[in-house]
Wavefront OBJ file of the C-alpha trace (Angstrom):
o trace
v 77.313 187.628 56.753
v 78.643 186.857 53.144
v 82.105 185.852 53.541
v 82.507 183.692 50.840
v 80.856 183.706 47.150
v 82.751 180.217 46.124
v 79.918 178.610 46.750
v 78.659 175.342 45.190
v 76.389 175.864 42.401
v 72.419 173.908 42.510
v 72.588 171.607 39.821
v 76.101 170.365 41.536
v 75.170 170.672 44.733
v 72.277 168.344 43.933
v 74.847 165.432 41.753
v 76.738 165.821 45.326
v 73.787 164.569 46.596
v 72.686 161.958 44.338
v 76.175 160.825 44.667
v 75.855 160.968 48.611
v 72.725 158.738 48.390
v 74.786 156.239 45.876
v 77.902 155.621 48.882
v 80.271 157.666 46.076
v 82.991 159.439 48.728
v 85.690 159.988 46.237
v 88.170 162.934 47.005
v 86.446 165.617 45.241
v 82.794 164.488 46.995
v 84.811 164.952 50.290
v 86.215 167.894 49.516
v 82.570 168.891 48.517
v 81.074 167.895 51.680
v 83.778 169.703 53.992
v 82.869 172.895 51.492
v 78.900 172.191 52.580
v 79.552 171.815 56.441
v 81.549 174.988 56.556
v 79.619 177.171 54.168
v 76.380 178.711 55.623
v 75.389 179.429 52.152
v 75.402 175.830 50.945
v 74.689 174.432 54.026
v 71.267 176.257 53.159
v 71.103 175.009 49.967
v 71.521 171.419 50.376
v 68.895 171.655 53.498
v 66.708 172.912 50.893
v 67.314 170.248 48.085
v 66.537 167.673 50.421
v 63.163 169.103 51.569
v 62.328 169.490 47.629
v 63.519 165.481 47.282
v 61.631 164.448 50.107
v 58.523 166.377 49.263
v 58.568 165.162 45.883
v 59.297 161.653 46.743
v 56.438 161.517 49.142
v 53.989 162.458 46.258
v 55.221 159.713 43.938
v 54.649 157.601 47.320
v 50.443 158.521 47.262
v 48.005 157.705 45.462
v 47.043 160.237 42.537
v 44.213 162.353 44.214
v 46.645 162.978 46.935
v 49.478 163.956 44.869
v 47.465 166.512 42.702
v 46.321 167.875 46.477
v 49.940 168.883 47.227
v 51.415 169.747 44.011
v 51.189 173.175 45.147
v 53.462 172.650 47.921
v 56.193 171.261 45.920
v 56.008 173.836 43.783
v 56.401 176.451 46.660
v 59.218 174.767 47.739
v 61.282 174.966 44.765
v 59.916 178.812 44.235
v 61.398 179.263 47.967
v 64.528 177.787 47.488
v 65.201 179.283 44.029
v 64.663 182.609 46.660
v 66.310 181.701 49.278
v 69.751 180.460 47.795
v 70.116 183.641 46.187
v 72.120 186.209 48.357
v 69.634 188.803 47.661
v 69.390 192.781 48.951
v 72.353 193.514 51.667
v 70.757 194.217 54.735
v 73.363 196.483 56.503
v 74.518 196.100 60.231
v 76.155 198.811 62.515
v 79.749 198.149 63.250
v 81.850 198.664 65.891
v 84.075 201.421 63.763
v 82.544 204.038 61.841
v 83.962 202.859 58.813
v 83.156 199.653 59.303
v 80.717 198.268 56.591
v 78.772 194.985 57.534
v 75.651 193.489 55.951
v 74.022 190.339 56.143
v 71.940 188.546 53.010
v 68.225 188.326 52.346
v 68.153 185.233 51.638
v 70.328 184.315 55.048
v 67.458 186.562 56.800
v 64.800 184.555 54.786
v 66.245 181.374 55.782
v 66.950 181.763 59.331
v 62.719 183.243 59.156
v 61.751 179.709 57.770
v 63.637 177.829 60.617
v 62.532 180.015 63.174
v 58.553 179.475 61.645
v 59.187 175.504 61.548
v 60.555 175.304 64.947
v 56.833 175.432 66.054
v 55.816 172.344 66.264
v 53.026 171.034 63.758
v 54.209 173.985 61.360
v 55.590 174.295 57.974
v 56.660 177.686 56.166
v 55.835 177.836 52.592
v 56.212 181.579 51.530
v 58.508 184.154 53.347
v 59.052 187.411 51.810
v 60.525 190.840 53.122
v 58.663 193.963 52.135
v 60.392 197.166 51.761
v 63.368 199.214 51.379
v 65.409 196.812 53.690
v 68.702 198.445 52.471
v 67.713 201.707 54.477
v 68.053 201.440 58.026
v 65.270 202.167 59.785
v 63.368 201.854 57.153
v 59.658 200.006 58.031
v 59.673 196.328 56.699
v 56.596 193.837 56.919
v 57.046 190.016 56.905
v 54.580 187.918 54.912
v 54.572 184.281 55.701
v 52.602 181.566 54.356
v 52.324 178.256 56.832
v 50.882 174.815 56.833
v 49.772 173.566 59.903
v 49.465 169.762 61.344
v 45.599 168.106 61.227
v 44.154 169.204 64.584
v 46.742 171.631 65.752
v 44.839 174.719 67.177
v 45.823 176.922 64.862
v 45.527 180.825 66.575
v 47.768 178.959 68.929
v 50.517 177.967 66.440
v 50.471 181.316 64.782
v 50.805 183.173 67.816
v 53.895 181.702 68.295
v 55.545 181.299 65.000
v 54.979 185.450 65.313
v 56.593 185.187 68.198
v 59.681 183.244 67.121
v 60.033 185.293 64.470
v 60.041 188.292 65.869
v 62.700 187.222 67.763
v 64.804 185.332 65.029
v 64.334 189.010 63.271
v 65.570 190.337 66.428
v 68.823 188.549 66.984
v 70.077 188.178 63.062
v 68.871 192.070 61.860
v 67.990 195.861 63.164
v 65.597 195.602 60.854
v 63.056 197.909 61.991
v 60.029 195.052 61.360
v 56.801 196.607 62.148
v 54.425 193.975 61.163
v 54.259 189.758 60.744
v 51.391 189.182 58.238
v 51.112 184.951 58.758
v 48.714 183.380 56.871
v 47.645 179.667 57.028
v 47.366 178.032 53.633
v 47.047 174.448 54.108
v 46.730 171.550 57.000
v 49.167 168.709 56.384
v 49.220 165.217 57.971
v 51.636 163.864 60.238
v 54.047 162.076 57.358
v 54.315 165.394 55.185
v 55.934 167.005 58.258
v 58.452 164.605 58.587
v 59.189 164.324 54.863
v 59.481 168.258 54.754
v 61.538 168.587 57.797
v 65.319 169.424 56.583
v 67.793 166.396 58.057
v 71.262 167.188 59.967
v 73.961 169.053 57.135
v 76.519 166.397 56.233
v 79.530 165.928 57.564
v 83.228 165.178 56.004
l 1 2 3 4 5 6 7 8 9 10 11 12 13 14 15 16 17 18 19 20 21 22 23 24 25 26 27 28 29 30 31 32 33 34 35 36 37 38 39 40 41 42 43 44 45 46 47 48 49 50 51 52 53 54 55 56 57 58 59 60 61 62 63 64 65 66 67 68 69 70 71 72 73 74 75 76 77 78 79 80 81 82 83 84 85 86 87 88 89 90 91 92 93 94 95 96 97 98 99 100 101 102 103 104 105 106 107 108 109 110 111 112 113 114 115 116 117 118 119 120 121 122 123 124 125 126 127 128 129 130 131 132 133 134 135 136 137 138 139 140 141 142 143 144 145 146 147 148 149 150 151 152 153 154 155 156 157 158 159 160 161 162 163 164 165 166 167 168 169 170 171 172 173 174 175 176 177 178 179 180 181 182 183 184 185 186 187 188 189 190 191 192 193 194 195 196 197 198 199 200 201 202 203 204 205
């Protein structure tokens, strides 16, 4: 749930960066980085910056055919995480007193989606949206979801079970009432994308 809208803006969540990469560790980048590790928000932010740096960084690392091959990738990474750090439609919750009023974020949905999708292994998630009035309860809501998958990964198999985890990441964070998962499989990736996509541990103070 959104407890807290102090959060850390993009462009200086991304200096915080550059300046973690450069050693800097002055009070204020401290301060910073014990905001990040306790912030769910900009925890998922800076998870997201670094899968748009190492993306990109990979593509200045291959050769020129290569890099115009994934272009689109990069760009559906920064479309996702211009998304996904935005709070988006509340979703509401049932409380445990009728006056109670709880909600949780799209984007927080949206983000816990993607993990849930990239926890199959030899997957990455390049589009998730919600469909539909998700501010009504009860209210029917289909999932789209674009994936990659890894070169010679059966993929039925993999989609089968990001579906799966989904459904149950859904499950456990919502009541949305989620009648269908619409995945489909845009692109096959090698090995070293993967890894360069993959979101590292959230820093710690």
């Amino acid at each position: 749930m959104e407890v807290n809208s102090n959060h850390i803006p993009l462009e200086d969540l991304s200096i915080w960066l550059d300046d973690e990469h450069s050693g800097i560790a002055g009070a204020e980048h401290q301060r910073r980085g014990k905001h990040i590790e306790n912030c769910p928000t900009c925890t998922q932010r800076f998870e997201a910056l670094q899968r748009l740096e190492r993306a990109t960084q990979e593509l200045i690392d291959e050769d020129e055919n290569t890099q115009t091959a994934h272009v689109g990738w990069v760009e559906t990474l920064l479309e996702n995480l211009i998304l996904e750090t935005k709070a988006g439609r509340a979703i509401p919750l049932t409380g445990d007193h009728p006056l109670d009023t709880l909600s949780v974020t799209e984007g927080a949905i949206l983000s816990a989606t993607r993990r849930a999708g990239e926890s199959v292994s030899g997957v990455l998630v390049g589009k998730v949206r919600l469909h539909g009035d998700i501010e009504t309860p009860d209210a029917e809501i289909t999932l789209e979801m674009n994936i990659s998958v890894r070169q010679n990964t059966a993929v039925p198999d993999a989609a089968q079970q990001v579906r799966a985890r989904v459904l149950e990441e859904i499950d456990r964070t919502s009541e949305l009432n989620l009648v269908a998962v619409d995945i489909t499989v845009e692109d096959v990736h090698s090995p070293a994308t993967e890894l360069n996509a993959k979101p590292e541990e959230p820093p710690h103070a």
